[in-house]
N, C-alpha and C positions, 0 to 999 in steps of 0.2 A: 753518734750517727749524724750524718750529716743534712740541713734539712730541706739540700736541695732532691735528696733522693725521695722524698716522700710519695708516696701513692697518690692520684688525683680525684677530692671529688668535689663537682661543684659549688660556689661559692661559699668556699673554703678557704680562710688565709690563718698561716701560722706563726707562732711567736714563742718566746722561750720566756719564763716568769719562775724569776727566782724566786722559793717560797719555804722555809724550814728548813735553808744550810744549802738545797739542792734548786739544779735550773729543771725545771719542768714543762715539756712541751704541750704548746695548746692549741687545739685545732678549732681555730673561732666560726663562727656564720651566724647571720640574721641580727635583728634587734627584737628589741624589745625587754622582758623580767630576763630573770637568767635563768639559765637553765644549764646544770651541772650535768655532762655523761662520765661516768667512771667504766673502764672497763674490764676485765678479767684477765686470766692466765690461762692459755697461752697467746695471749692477743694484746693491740693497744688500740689508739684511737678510733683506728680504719674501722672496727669491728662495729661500729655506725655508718657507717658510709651508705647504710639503704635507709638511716631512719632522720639523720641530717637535714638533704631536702626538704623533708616536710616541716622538721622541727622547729628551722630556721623563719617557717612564716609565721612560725608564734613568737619564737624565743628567741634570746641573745643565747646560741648555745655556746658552751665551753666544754670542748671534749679534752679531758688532761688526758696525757702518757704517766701510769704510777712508775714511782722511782724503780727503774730497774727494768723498764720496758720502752719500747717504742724509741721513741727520741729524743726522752728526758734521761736525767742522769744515772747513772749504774753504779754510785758508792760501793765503798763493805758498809754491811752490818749486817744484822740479824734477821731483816724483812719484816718483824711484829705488823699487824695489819692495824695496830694502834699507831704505830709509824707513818702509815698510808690515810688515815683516820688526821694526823695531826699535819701533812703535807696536803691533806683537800683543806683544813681550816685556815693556813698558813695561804694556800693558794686565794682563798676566798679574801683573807684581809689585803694582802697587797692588789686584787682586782676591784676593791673597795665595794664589793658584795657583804653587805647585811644577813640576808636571808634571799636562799636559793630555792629553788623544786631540784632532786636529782633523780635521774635515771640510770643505775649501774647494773653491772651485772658481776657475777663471781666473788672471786675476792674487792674488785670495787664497791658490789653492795654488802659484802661483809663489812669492810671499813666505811660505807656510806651508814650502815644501823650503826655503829661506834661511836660517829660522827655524829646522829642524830638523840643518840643517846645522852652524849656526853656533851652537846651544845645546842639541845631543843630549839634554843631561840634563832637558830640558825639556817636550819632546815623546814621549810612551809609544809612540804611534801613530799614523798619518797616510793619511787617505784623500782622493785630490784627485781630481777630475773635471775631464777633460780640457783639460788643460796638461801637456806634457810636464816634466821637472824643467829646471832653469836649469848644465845641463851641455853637456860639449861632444859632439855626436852622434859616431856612427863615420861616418867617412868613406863614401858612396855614392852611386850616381849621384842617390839620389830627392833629395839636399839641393838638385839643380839646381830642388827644386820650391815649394822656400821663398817666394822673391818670390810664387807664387802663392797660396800659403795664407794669406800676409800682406798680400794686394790690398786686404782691407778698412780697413787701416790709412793707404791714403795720403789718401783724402780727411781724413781726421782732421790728418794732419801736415800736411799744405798749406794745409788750408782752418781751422784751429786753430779759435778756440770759436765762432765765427760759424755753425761748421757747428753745432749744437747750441742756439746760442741764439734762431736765427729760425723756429727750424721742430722736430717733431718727428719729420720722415718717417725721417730717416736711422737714428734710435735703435730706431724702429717697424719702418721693413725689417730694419736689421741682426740682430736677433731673430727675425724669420718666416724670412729668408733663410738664417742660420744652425743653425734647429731641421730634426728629422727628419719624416719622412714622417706621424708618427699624431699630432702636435702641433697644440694647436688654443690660440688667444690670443685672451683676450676682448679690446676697445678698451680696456676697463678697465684691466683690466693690463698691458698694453703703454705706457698713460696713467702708472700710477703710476712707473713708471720713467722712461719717455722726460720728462716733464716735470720732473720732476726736476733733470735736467742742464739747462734753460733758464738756470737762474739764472748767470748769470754767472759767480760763484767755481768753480763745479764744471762750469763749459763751459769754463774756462781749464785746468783740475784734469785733465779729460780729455786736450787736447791736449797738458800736459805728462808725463802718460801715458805716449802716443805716441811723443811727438818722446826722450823720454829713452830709450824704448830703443832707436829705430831708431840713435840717438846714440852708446849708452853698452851695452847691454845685449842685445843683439841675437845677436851670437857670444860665448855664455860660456865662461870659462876652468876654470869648475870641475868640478869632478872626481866622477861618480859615484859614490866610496869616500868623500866627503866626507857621504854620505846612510848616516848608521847609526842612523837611527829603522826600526823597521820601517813599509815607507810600501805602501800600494794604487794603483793610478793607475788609474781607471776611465772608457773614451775612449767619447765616441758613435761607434757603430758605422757609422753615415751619417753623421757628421760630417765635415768636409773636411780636419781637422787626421788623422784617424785613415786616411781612406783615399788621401791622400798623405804622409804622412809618420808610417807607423804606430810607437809607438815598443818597444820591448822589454824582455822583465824582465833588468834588470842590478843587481847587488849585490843590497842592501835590498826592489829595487822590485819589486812584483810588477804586472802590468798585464794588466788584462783590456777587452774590448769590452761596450758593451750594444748589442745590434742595434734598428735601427729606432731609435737617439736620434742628436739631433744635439748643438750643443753646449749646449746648457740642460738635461742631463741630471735635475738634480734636479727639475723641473718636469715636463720630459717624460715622466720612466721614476720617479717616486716609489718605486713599491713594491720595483722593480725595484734601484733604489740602497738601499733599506734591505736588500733582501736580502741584498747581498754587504758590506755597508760592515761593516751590526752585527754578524755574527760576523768580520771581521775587528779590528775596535774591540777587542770583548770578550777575543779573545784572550788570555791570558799572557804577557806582554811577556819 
């Protein structure tokens, strides 16, 4: 994809950084510490675009596109979100960032707790929106509620990138169906994204997604003491991940609700996510 077609938002300029085999699009603004956005599926960098502005008068933001989205590269492989986990660490040494704050969401704060996991000394702080971390839950009757919170992922595995490449209704519902009650979606935006994934590479990119974790990654083995970043995990409060399967502050994590969001919380609840996120950022680590 090409990166004069990019969406516009203010003081914003982008670049491409080759980082783990692949070029990676990065949507920079501001100075200052850094400050890492990862974004989710079925979105890329844009999906900040209301929380930029303000971020930018603190931080040197770096909002990447993960491989397979936006308008960094769309390889094969398998999607592992250890993959996505090793292209933010690969991203951070050639930007010659040390140690970052990030703020992701979806599967970028699933591979942001991997990251923070597997290279503490790298992550200061960690605020992720709604994606529980990549541990094993405590045993309870509500896990019997998993298949259903994960219903949206079987057309994807079954139907793999066909579902994506003839049509955009599925990318477009899965965004309205998944947001809260005061959420309102222009065509537009719903457009910049869902079109997006037409392209082939990244309609393949998505069901490998899927299919890897229903495969591989689905009941994690690891261990909540393995998370010694200090991390935030902030759930939509109408979201369907939060009101069946609400998760809890254990170790590191501290978890709060926003009511009235669902799961595109940055979009939905902006001001609402800078309120909790930036003084937890700020902090003294």
């Amino acid at each position: 994809m090409n990166l004069e077609d990019l969406p516009p938002v203010p003081g914003v300029r982008h670049r491409t950084v080759h980082a783990n085999g692949v070029d990676l699009h990065v949507a920079e603004a501001g100075d200052g510490p850094p400050l890492l956005l990862v974004h989710g599926w079925p979105q890329h960098w844009w999906s900040w675009r209301k929380l930029i502005p303000r971020l930018a008068e603190r931080y040197r933001v770096l909002a990447v596109d993960l491989r397979g989205h936006g308008w960094s590269d769309a390889p094969p492989g398998d999607y592992a979100k250890a993959t996505f986990a090793a292209d933010l660490l690969a991203l951070l040494d050639a930007e010659g960032i040390e140690r970052t704050r990030i703020l992701a969401h979806d599967w970028g704060g699933y591979a942001s707790f991997l990251l923070a996991m597997d290279h503490p000394e790298r992550v200061e702080r960690l605020v992720v929106l709604d994606v529980p971390p990549p541990v094993q839950p405590p045993l309870s009757p509500r896990m019997l509620l998993v298949p259903i919170a994960l219903l949206y992922q079987l057309p994807i595995v079954t139907l793999g990138a066909r579902l994506f490449e003839r049509s955009t209704f599925y990318v477009r519902t899965l965004i309205k169906v998944g947001s809260g009650p005061d959420a309102r979606w222009t065509d537009e935006e719903l457009d910049i994204f869902a079109t997006s994934f037409q392209e082939p590479a990244r309609a393949r990119a998505s069901a490998a997604i899927y299919r890897t974790f229903q495969r591989r990654e689905l009941f994690s083995r690891r261990k909540i003491e393995e998370l010694r970043a200090p991390s935030l995990l902030l759930m939509g409060g109408a979201g369907i991940f939060y009101r069946l399967l609400p998760p809890r502050p254990r170790g590191m994590l501290t978890v709060e609700a926003i009511p009235r969001s669902g799961h595109f919380i940055a979009e939905e609840k902006p001001d609402e996510v800078l309120a909790r996120a930036l003084p937890f950022l700020e902090e003294a680590s």
